[in-house]
C-alpha positions in Angstrom: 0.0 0.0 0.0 1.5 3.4 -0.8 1.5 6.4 1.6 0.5 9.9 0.6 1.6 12.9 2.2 2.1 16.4 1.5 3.9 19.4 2.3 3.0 22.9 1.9 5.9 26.0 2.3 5.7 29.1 1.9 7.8 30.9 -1.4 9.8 34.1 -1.0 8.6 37.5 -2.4 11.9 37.7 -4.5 9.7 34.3 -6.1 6.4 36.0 -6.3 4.9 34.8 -2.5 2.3 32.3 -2.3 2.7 28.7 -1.4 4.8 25.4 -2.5 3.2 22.5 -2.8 4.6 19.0 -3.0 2.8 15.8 -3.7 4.2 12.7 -2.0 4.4 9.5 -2.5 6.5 6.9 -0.3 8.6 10.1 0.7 9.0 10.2 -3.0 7.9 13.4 -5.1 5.2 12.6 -7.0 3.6 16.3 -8.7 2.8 19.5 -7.0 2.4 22.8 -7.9 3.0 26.5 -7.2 -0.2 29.0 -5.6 0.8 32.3 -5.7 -1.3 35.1 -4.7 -4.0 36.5 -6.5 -4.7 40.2 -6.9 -6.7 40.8 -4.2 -6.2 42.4 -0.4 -2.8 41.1 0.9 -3.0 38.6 3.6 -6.7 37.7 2.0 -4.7 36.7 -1.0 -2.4 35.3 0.6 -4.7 32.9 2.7 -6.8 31.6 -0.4 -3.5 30.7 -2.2 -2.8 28.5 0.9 -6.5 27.0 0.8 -5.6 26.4 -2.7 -3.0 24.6 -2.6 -4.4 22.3 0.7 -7.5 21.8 -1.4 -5.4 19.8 -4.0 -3.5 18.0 -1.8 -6.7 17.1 -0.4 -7.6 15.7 -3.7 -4.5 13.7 -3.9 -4.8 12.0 -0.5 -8.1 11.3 -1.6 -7.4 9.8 -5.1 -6.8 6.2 -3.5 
């Protein structure tokens, strides 16, 4: 049976802000993707890139 995980970190400004996302599986890398903020109030922005990216790592722990 493979394990899923995730991580989520945050990305500099220098990199545009927003969030990392990293799809694992078996501590291996398996996808992810990059959420940066939208063009919206700052820590709003900020907060729905981050619900973004959980959101579709919720879909890959789910995809079993």
């Amino acid at each position: 049976m493979n394990t899923r995980s995730f991580t989520i970190s945050s990305r500099s400004t220098a990199h545009g802000g927003g969030w990392k996302l990293c799809l694992l599986e078996d501590d291996q890398e398996v996808g992810g993707g990059v959420f940066p903020p939208q063009k919206t109030d700052g820590e709003l922005a900020d907060y729905i890139a981050y619900c973004e990216a959980f959101n579709t790592a919720q879909d890959h722990l789910g995809d079993e």
